[in-house]
C-alpha positions as CSV (number, residue, x, y, z in Angstrom):
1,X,30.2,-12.1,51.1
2,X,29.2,-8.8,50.2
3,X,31.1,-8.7,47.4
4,X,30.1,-11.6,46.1
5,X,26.4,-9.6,46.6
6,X,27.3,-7.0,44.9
7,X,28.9,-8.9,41.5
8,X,25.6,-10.9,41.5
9,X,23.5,-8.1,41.6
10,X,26.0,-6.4,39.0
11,X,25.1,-9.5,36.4
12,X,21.3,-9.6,37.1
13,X,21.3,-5.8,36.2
14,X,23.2,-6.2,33.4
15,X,21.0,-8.8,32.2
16,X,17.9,-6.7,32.5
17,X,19.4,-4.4,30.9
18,X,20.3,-6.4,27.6
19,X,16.5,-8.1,28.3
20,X,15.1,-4.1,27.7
21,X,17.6,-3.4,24.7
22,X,16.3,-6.2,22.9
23,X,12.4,-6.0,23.7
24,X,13.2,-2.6,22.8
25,X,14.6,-3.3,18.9
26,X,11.8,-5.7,18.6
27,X,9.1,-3.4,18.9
28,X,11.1,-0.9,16.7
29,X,11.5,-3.5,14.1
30,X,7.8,-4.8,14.3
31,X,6.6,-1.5,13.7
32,X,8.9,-0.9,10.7
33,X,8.8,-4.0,9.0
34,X,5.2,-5.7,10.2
35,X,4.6,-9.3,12.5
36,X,6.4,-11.9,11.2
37,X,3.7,-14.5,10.2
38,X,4.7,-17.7,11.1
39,X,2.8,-21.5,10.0
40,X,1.4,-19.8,7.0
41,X,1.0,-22.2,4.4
42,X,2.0,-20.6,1.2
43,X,-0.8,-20.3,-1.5
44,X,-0.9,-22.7,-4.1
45,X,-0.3,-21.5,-7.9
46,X,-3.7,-22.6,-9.2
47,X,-5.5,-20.6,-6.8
48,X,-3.4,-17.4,-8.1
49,X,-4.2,-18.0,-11.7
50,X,-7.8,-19.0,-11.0
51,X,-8.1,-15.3,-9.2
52,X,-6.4,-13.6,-12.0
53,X,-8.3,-15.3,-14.5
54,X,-11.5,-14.2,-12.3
55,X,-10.4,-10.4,-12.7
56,X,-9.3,-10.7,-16.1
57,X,-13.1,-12.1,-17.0
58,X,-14.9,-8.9,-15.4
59,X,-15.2,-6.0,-17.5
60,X,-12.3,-3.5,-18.4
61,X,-12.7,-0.1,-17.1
62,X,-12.6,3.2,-19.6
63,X,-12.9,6.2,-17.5
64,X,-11.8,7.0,-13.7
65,X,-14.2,9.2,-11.4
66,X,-11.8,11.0,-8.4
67,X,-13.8,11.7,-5.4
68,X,-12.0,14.8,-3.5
69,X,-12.4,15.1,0.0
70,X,-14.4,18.3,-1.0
71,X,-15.6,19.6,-4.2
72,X,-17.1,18.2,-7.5
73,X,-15.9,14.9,-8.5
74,X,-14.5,14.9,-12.2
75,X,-14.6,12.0,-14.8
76,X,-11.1,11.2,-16.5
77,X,-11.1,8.9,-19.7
78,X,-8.1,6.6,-19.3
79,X,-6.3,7.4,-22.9
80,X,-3.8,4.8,-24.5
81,X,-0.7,5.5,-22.1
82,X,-2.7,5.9,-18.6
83,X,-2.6,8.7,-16.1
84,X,-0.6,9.5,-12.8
85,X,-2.7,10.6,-10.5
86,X,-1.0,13.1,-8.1
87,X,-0.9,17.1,-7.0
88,X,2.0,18.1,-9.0
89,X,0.8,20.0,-12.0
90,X,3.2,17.9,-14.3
91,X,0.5,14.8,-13.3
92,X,-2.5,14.0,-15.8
93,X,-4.8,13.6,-13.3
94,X,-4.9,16.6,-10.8
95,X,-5.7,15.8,-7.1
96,X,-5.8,18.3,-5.0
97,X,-5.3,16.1,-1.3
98,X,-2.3,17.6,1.0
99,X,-2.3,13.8,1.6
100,X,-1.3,13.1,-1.8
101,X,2.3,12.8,-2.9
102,X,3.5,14.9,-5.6
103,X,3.3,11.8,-8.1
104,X,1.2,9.3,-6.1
105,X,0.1,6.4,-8.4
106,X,0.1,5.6,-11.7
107,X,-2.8,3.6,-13.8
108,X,-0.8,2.0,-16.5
109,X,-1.9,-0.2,-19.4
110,X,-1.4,-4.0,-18.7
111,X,-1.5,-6.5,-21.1
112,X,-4.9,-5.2,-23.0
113,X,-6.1,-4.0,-19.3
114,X,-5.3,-1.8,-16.7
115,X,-2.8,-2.1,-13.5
116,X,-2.5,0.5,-11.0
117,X,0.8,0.6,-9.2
118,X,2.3,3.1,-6.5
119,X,4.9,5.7,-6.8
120,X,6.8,6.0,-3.8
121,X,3.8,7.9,-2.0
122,X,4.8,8.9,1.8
123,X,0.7,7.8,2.7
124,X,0.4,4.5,0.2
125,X,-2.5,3.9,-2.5
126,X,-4.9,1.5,-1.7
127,X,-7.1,-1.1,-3.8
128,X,-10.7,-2.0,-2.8
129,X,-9.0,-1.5,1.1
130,X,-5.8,-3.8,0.1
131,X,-2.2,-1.9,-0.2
132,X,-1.1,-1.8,-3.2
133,X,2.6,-3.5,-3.2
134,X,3.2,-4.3,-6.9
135,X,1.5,-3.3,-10.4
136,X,-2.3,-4.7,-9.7
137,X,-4.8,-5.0,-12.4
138,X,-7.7,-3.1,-12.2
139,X,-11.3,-4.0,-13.2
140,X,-14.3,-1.6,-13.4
141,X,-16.4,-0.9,-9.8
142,X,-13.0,-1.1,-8.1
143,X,-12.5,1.9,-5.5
144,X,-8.8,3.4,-5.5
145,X,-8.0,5.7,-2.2
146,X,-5.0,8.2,-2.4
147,X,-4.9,10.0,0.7
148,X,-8.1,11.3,1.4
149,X,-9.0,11.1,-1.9
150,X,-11.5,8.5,-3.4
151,X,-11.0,7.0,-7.2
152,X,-13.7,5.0,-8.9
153,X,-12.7,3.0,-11.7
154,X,-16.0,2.6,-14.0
155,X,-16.7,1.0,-17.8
């Protein structure tokens, strides 16, 4: 009897134990990769194009205004092949933010306006408060954030 007990209690254990290990990579993997979202419709194609068309229609910026965390801001014209905005002195637009990568984002020329896209950065670059995942295009009044540092896109 007791041994039978003792193999029950063996199993129950064990199970607990394999309950924890997997609780345990969920969490891990939640926090890496983000809550899976689940019923989501997926947005129809007509939407997308009617936003992008929206953007497109606003005016197209010509200058960018960076905002450091301290100091004077400074007014960049955005020339014909864009600027990288990052503290490396190899960038061609200067930010001096220890929370800025070396080369933190780029504001590239797209399709006779301008996308910004991110380089790699350890802290992310950030659109009007979205993340910027992919090349997004950029229209004047939008607010860029790299690290502490705060990048007006004007006309």
């Amino acid at each position: 009897m007791q041994i039978a007990l003792l193999t029950l209690m063996k199993f129950v254990l064990l199970a607990l134990l394999y309950l924890f290990l997997f609780r345990a990579i969920k969490v891990i993997l939640v926090d890496l990769y983000g809550p899976r979202r689940r019923g989501a419709p997926p947005r129809p194609a007509v939407a997308a194009s009617q936003s992008q068309d929206a953007r497109r229609s606003r005016k197209l910026p010509r200058e960018i205004v960076v905002h450091p965390p301290s100091g004077q801001p400074s007014v960049h014209q955005l020339g014909g092949r864009g600027a990288i905005l990052g503290r490396s002195p190899s960038s061609t637009v200067l930010v001096d933010d220890v929370y800025v990568s070396d080369e933190h984002a780029e504001i590239l020329p797209d399709d006779g306006g301008w996308s910004v896209r991110d380089l790699g950065s350890t802290n992310g670059t950030f659109l009007n408060g979205a993340k910027v995942t992919r090349p997004t295009p950029l229209a004047a009044g939008d607010q860029i954030k790299v690290g502490k540092t705060s990048v007006e896109v004007r006309r």
